[in-house]
N, C-alpha and C positions, 0 to 999 in steps of 0.2 A: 478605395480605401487600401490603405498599403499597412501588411501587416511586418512588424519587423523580427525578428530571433534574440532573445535574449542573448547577451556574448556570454555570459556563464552559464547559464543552466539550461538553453537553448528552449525555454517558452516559448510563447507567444502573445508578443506584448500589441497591443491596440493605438491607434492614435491619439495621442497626450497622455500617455501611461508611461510610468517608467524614466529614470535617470539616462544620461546621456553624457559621456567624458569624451574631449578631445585629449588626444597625448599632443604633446609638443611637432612628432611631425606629421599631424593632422589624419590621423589611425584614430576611428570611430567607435568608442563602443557604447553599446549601448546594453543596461539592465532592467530587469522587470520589475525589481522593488532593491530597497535597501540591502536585504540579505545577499542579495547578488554581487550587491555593490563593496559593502565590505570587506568582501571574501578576495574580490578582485584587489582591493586597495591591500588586504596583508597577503597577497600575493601567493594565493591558494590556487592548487592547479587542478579544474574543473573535473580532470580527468581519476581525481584520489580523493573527490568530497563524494561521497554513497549519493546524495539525493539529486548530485543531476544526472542529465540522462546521457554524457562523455562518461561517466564512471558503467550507467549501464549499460550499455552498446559495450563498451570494454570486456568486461566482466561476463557479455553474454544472457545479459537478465532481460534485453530489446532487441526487437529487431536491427539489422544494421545494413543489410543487403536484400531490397524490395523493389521489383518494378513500380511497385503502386507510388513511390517514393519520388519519385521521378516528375511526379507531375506538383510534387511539394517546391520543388527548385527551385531558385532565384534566378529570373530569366533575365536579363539589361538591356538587352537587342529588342526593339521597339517590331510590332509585327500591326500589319495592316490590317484596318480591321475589315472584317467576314459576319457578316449578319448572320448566315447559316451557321460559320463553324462557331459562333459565339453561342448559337443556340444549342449546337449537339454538345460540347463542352458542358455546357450548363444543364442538360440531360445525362451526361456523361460521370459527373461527380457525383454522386447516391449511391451509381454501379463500385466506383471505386472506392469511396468509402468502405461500403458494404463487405468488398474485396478485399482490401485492409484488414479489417475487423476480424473476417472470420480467418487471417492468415496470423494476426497477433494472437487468438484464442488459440489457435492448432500449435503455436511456439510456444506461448505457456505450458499447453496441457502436455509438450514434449520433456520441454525442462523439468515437469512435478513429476514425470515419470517415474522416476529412481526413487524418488521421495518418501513415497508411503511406505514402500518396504524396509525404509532407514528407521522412520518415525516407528513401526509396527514392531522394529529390531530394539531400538529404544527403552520403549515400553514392556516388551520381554524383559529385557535386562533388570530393569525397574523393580520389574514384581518379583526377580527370582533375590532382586537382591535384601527388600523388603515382605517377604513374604509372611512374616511373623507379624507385620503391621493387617493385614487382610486374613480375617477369619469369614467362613462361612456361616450361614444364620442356623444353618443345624448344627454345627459343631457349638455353637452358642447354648443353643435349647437343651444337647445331649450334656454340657458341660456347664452346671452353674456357677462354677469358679470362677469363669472366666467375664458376668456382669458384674457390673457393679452392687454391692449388697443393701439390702434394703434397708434403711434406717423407721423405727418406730420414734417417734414422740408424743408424749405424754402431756396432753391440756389440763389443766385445773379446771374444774367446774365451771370459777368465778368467769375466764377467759372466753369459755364455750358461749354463756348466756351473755355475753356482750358482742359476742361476735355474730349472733343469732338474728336474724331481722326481726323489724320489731308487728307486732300483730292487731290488726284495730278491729 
């Protein structure tokens, strides 16, 4: 089963999935859904749409230089087959996987680094700039000005015994 790259947003499209254009001199591309396809027809450069992953490799938001990456490749050169090495290969991909995974979670948790101290700077800002919005609940209890005042209303009799359940 031959899996193919979306030409815009570099998925992974499945056999019988997905759009497929020839250009005139027979340049193939192919996309994963409509959305892809559009983008391509008004002539939108993968590399300056946010959600695929040419804009994040760019930008630094994905990995983009991996050994593990290497055995993703499109290989063309036909190779003999090896019952063994088919086997270790196929033992082989779980290890790599695996490899992968925890090297994309250590690139994110690099990236967020700087972040919380931004987000925490933020939020300072926030409160010193509101801070008349946020009172404390003892400042509340010592200061009754500051609830709202309590309104009485006054029932009629007639009002009371109709609202009263009734008794058998």
């Amino acid at each position: 089963m031959r899996l193919e790259k979306c030409w815009f947003c570099s998925s992974t499209m499945y056999p019988g999935h997905g759009i497929q254009f020839v250009r005139n001199d027979a340049k193939i591309f192919r996309f994963c859904r409509s959305k892809c396809h559009k983008n391509f027809k008004m002539k939108r450069n993968p590399r300056k749409v946010k959600w695929t992953k040419a804009y994040r490799r760019l930008h630094g938001k994905d990995m983009t230089q991996d050994s593990t990456f290497e055995f993703e490749r499109k290989r063309n050169r036909p190779e003999r087959y090896d019952r063994n090495l088919a086997e270790d290969v196929l033992k082989a991909i779980p290890k790599i996987d695996k490899i992968r995974v925890s090297r994309e979670e250590r690139h994110h948790k690099n990236r967020m680094k700087g972040n919380k101290a931004k987000l925490l700077k933020e939020a300072a800002r926030e409160l010193e700039q509101g801070i008349n919005l946020v009172k404390a609940p003892s400042v509340l209890l010592q200061d009754p000005s500051l609830t709202l005042p309590k309104i009485k209303v006054q029932v009629s009799q007639q009002q009371a015994e109709e609202n009263r359940p009734m008794e058998e």
